[in-house]
C-alpha positions in Angstrom: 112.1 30.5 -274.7 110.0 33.2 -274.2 109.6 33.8 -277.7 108.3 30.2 -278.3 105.8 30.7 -275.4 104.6 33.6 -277.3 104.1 32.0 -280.8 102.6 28.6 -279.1 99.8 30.9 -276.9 99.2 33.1 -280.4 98.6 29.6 -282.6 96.9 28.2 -279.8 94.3 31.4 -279.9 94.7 31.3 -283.6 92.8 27.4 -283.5 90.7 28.2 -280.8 89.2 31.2 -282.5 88.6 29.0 -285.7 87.0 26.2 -283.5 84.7 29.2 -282.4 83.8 30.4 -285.6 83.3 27.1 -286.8 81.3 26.1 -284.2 79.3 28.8 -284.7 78.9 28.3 -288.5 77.5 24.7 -287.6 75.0 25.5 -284.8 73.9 28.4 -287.2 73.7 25.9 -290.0 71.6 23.7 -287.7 69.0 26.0 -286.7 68.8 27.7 -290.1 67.6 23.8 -291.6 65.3 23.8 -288.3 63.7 26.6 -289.2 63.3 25.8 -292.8 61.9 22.8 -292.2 59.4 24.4 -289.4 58.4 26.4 -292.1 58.0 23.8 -294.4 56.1 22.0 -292.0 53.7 25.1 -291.5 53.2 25.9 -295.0 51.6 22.3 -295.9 49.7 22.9 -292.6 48.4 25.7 -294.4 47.9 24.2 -297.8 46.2 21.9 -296.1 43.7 24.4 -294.2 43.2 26.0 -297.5 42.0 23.0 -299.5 39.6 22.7 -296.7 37.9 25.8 -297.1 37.9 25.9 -300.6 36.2 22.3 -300.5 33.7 23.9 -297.5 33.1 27.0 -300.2 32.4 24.8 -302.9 29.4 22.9 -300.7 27.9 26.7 -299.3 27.8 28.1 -303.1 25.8 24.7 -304.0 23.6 25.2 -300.9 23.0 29.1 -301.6 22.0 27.5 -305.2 19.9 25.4 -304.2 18.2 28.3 -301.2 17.6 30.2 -304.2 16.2 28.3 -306.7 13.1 29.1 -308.3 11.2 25.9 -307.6 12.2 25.5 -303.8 10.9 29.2 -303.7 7.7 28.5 -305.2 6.9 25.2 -302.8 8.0 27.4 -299.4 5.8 30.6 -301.0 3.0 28.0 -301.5 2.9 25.9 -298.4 4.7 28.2 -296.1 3.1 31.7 -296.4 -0.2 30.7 -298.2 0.6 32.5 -301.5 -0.7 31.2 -305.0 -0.4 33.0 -308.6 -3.3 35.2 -309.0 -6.2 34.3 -311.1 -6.7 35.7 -314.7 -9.8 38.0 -313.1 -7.4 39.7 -310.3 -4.7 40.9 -313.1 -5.1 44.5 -314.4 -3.1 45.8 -316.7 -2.2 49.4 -316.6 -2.2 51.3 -320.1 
């Protein structure tokens, strides 16, 4: 009797260390696809972010374009500070 005791409490550890382990295997399965998909979730955030400033680069290097243009130079030299090309008399050339 004592015998049988023995092998029923060493099958009964036997299943509940594989309940254990499986257990574990799920919950670890379960927050390994959480993660993944936090990270997924993240990463389009990001992609996302990126686009944004890429479309907000694209709009600065056609405003700095159009800051330095020549014409839009000329006006603001002309009506803002006064200045004018000089007159054919005020030219020297230096030999």
């Amino acid at each position: 009797m004592n015998k049988k005791k023995n092998g029923s409490i060493k099958v009964f550890h036997f299943f509940a260390m594989m309940l254990a382990f499986f257990l574990l295997v799920g919950i670890s399965h379960v927050w390994v696809n959480s993660k993944r998909t936090q990270m997924g979730y993240s990463l389009s955030q990001i992609k996302k972010e990126i686009g944004q400033i890429r479309e907000y680069n694209k709009k600065l290097q056609l405003e700095i374009a159009s800051l330095k243009s020549p014409e839009r130079l000329e006006n603001k030299a002309g009506k803002e500070f006064g200045l004018r090309y000089p007159l054919p008399q005020q030219i020297i050339f230096l030999p």
